[in-house]
N, C-alpha and C positions, 0 to 999 in steps of 0.2 A: 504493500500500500504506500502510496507517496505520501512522504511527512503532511504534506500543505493541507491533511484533512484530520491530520491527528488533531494539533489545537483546538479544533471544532467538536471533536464528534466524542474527545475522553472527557472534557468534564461535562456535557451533555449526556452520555451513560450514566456517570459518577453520580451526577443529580439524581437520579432516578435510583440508583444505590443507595445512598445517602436517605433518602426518602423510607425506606424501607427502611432502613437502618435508625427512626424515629426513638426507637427506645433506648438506643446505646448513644449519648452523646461521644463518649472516647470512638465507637466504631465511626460514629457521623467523621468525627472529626480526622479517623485516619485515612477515610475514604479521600472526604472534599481536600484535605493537606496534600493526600496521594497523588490524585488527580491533579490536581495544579501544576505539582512539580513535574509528573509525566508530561503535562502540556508543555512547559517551559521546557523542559526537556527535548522534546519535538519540535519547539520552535528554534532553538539554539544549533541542533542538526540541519534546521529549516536554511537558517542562515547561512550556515556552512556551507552548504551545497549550491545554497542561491551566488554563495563567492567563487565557487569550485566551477560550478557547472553551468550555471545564468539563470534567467529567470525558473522558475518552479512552475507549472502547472499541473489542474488536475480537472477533466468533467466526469462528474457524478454519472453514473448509469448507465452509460455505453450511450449516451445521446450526441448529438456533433455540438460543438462548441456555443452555437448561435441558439439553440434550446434550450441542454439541459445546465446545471448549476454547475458550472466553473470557478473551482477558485484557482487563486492566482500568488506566485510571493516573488516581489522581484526586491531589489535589495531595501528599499524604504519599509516597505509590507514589514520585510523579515525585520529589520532592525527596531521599527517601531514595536512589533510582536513581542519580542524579549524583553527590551525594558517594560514593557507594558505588563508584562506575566512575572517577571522579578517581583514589580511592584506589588502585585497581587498575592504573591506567596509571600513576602513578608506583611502586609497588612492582616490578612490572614494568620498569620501567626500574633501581631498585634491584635487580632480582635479572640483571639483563643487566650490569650494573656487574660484579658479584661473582660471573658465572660461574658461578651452579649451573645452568644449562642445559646445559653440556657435557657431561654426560656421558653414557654409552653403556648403554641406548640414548637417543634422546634426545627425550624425551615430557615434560619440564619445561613446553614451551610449550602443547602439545594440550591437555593437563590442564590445564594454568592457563585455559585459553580454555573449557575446560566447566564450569569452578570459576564463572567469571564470566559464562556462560549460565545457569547453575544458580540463582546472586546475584537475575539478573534475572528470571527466572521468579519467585522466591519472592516477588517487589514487585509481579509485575504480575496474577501466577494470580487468575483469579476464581471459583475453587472450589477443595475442599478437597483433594480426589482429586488435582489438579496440584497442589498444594499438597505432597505427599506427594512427588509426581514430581519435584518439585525439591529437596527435601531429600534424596532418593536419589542425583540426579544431584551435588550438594555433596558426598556422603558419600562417594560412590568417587573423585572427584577429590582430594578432601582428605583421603584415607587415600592414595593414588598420594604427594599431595607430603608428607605427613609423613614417611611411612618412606622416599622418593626418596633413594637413595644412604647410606642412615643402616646404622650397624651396630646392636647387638642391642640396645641399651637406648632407640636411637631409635624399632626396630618395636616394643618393647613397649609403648613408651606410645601408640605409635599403635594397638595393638590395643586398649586402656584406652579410648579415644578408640574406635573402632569399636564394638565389642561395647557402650558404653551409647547410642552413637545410635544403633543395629541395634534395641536392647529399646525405644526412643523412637520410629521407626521403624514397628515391629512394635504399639507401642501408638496410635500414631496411626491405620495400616490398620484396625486394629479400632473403634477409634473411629469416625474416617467411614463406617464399615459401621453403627455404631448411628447413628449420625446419621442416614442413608441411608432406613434401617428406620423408623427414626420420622417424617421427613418425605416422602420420596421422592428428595429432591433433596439435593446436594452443593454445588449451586452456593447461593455466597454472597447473590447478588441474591435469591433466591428463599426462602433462608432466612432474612433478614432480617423478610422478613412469616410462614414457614411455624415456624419456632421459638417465637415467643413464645405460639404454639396450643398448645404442649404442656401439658400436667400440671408444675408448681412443681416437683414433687419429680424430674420429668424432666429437665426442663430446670438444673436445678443438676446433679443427677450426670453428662451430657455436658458441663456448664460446666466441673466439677472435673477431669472427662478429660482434657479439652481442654487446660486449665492446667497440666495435671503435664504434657501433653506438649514443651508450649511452655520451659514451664519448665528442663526438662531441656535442652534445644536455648540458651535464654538464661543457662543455669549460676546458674539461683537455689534458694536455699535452701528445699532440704538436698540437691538435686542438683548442686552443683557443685563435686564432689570431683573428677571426672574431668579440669576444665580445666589448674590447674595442674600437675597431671604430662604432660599432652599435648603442649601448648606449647613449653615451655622447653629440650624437646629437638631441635625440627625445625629447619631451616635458616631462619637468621632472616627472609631475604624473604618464606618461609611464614608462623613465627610473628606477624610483623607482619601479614598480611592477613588471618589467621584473629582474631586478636586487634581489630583494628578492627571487622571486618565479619560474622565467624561468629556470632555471641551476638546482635549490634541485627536479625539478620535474625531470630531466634529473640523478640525484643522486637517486631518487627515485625508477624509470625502472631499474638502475642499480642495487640496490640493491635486488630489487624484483625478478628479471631475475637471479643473480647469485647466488641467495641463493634456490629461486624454483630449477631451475635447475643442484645446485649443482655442479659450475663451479670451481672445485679446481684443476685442471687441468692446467690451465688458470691466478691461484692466481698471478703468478711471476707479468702478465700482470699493476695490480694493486698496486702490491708493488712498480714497476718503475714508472708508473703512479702520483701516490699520490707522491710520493720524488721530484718527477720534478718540478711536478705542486704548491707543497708549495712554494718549493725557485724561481723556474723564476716567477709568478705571481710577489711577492713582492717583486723581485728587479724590476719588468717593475712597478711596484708603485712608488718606491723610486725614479726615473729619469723624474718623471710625474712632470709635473708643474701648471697642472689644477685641480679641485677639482674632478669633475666627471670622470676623466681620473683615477686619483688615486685610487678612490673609485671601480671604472671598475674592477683595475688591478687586486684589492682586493678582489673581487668576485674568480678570476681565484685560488687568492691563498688559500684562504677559504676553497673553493671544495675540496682542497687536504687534509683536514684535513679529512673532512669525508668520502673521500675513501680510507685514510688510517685508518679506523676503519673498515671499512668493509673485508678490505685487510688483514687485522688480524685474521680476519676468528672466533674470538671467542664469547659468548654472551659478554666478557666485550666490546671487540674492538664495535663489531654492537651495542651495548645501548651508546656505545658512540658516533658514526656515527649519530644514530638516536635524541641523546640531542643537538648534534651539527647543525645539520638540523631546530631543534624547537631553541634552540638559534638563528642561522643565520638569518631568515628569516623577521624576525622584525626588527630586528636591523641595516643589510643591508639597508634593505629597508627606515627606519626611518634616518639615515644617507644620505641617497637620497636626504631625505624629505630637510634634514635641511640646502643641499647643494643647491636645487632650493628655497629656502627663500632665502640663502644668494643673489642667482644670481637674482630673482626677484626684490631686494632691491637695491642690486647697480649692477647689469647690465652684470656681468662677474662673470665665476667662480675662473680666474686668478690668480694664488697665488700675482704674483709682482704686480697684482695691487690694493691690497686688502691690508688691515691690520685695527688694531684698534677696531673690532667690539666688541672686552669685553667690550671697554663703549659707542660705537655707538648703539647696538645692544646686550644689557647683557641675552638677552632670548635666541637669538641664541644661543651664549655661550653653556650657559647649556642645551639646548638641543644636542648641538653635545659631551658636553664633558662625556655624559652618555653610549649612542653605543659608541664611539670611546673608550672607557675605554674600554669596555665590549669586542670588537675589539681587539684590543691587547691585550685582556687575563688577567688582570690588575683583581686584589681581590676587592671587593667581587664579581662580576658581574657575567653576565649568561656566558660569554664569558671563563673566567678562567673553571668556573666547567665543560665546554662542555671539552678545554684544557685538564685538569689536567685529565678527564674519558681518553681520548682519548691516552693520552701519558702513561698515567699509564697500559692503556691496552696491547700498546704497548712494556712497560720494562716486563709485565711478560709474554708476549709472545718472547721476546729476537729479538724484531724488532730493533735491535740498530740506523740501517741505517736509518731508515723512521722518528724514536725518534728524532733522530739528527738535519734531517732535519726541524724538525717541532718545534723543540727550535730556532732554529736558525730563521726559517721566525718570530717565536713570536717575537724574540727580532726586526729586522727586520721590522717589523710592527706596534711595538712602535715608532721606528724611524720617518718613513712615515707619523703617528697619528699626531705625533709633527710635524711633516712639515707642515701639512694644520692648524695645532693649531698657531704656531708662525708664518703662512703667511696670514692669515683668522684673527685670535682674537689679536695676538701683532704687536706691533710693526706700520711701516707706510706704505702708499704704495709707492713704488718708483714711479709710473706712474697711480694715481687714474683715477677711472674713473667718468665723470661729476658728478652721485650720487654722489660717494664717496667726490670727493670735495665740492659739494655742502657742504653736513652736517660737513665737517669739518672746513669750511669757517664761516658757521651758527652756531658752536661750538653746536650741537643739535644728538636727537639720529633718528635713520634711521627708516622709517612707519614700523609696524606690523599688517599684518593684521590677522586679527583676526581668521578667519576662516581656511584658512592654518596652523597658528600657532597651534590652539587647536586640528586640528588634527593632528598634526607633536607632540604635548607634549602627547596626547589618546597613541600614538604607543610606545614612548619614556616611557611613564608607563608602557606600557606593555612589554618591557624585561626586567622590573623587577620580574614580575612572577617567570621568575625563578630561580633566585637568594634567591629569598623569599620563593618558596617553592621546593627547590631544591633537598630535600632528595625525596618529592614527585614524579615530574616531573621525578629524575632519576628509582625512582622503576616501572616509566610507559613504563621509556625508555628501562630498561631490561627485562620488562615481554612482550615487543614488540619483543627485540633482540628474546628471547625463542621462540615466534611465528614462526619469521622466518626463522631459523635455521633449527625447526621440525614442517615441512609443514604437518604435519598429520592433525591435527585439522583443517587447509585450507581448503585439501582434501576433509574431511567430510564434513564441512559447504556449498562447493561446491556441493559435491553429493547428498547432501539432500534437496539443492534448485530446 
């Protein structure tokens, strides 16, 4: 069986195990643990071969490529794949630490395993209609673990969260239906030669479709009202994997879509896009006074970095987009991590009522002060080289306006960093909360436990990768860009499965 179908199809069983396995949470948990790592497993071979051998294909069924379900991993697919499934097997282990699986009934892990089916489908689909398939299968898993065990202002934001990926959704099915109608086909391979036949004026209005849809999905501007009230209420094992991996998958279709289909028509779309969404993002951070609020905002403005690489339109701009994605994704996410320790410990994520924890808590510390460097772009970190690709790409492409913007949120974003640094680690709280007084009453440092921690410092190593191996990482990120630029090779790998 070719690798490109394992991803998909083990923890897709494993749920259904798992399920069965209702009364044993240790069995639940060796299953859904198992399965993860089998998938990351598959995907890391995935990649190998994708570098060995070229792109990957597979169609389901014995049907020709233009019918049945084809997936596809060429080297972005694979790369995003494995960070994407790291992340998830260490959060996983972060939410097995802290026990939101217990409770009754007990479907924390099923879900999580279709969440992370759903992931990989959306990296490997190679048509739009599955493409759809996997954003539905995301959707009900990640409305399952948002409202999982939450009382009423948990379900409400999680139906906030529902109801506009339902109308994104709902506008995508219609879209592939005019897609459909105008060429025949759904499949990507096909429509990479059958799209650019259209009429100019066609072919921008399914561009501009397509964009709001993705759009919406990646929390860009002026669709990404809905993220920060989603987020900030769910249990943080959730918020941290939705926050790493929910939006770069939405980054992902985007780029897949406008680079197969050759949406330059449409570019302006993306250039306003990406400028917005840097600078409002991180000033709706800077006015935040919660830690997950903050972190939220910083998701939105993030985004903008890497669809202004894409918006660039060049291999420098897209290998930057693409380092920026494999930056983000741990690091966000690992930044989650370190905000629900803090709030597990003493009770809130509150900046006024928080302070002191460089010596209540000096592990914390350095656990955050690693992403949040990395976060603001700050040398040597993975953060700066995603930056510096991205902007650089930008001055020789003579993006001035977008350049601009995206110095400007950097600095910006320092700022913010330091807000949660000198309201979190200095200083006092103006209005502690019981923890927090306790241990300062007790002159003592505040519990760690153990098991969250060590996955919270596993992730926190791993955006060193690429810092460490960074001329590496970026020669993967550009010979991805080249892929997707010149879908010929796509093509083939498509028709000869």
């Amino acid at each position: 069986m070719n690798l490109v179908v394992l991803p998909v199809i083990v923890p897709l069983f494993a749920s259904g195990a798992a399920v069965l396995a209702l009364r044993s949470l240790v069995l639940q948990r060796i299953i859904a643990l198992g399965a993860n790592l089998g998938a990351l497993g598959a995907a890391i071979g995935l990649l190998v071969a994708v570098e060995s051998d070229g792109i990957q294909a597979q169609t389901l069924g014995a049907w020709p490529a233009g019918v049945g379900i084809t997936l596809v991993a060429d080297l972005a697919a694979a790369l995003f794949l494995v960070v994407s499934l790291v992340v998830i097997v260490i959060v996983q282990v972060f939410a097995i630490g802290q026990g939101v699986d217990r409770g009754h009934p007990r479907i924390g892990q099923p879900v999580y395993l279709v969440l992370s089916a759903g992931v990989s489908l959306s990296f490997l689909t190679g048509d739009l209609f599955n493409l759809f398939v996997a954003f539905e299968v995301m959707l009900i898993a990640s409305y399952v673990l948002l409202t999982l065990g939450g009382g009423g202002a948990q379900i409400r934001s999680g139906m906030t969260y529902v109801v506009i990926n339902v109308l994104a959704s709902t506008l995508l099915l219609a879209t592939v239906g005019l897609i459909y109608g105008a060429t025949g086909t759904v499949n990507m391979a096909e429509l990479a030669t059958r799209f650019g036949e259209l009429p100019a004026s066609t072919q921008t209005a399914l561009g501009i479709l397509l964009i709001s849809v993705f759009a919406v999905k990646a929390a860009l501007f002026p669709f990404f009202f809905w993220l920060p009230d989603s987020y900030p209420t769910a249990p943080v094992a959730v918020t941290a994997v939705f926050a790493g991996l929910l939006t770069k998958v939405g980054i992902y279709t985007l780029i897949r879509s406008t680079t197969v289909l050759d949406l330059d028509s449409a570019r302006w779309v993306l250039v306003m896009a990406a400028t917005l969404t840097m600078v409002v993002g991180v000033v709706g951070a800077i006015v935040q006074g919660d830690i997950k609020r903050i972190l939220s905002f910083h998701i939105i403005s993030q985004v903008g970095y890497m669809v202004m690489g894409l918006a660039i339109g060049t291999v420098a701009g897209l290998a930057g987009a693409v380092l920026y994605v494999v930056h983000h994704i741990p690091v966000k996410t690992a930044l989650f991590l370190v905000g629900g320790l803090v709030e597990d410990s003493t009770g809130t994520g509150q900046l006024h009522r928080l302070g002191g924890l460089v010596r209540r808590a000096p592990v914390f510390a350095v656990l955050f002060a690693v992403p949040a460097l990395s976060l603001a772009g700050m040398p040597p970190f993975s953060g700066f080289l995603a930056k510096l690709a991205v902007i650089t790409a930008g001055l020789e492409a003579e993006e001035y306006l977008m350049v601009a913007a995206g110095l400007v949120a950097s600095l910006l974003t320092i700022f913010s960093m330091s807000k949660i640094w000198a309201g979190v680690f200095w200083g006092t709280a103006d209005d502690p909360t019981p923890a927090m007084a306790e241990v300062d009453a007790q002159d003592r440092r505040l519990p760690v436990d153990p098991v969250t921690t060590a996955a919270t410092a596993v992730l926190v190593l791993a955006t060193l990768i690429v810092p460490i191996f960074g001329g590496a990482v970026y020669d993967l990120a550009e010979r991805a860009a080249v892929q997707l630029l010149d879908p010929t090779e796509y093509i083939e790998a498509v028709r000869g499965s």
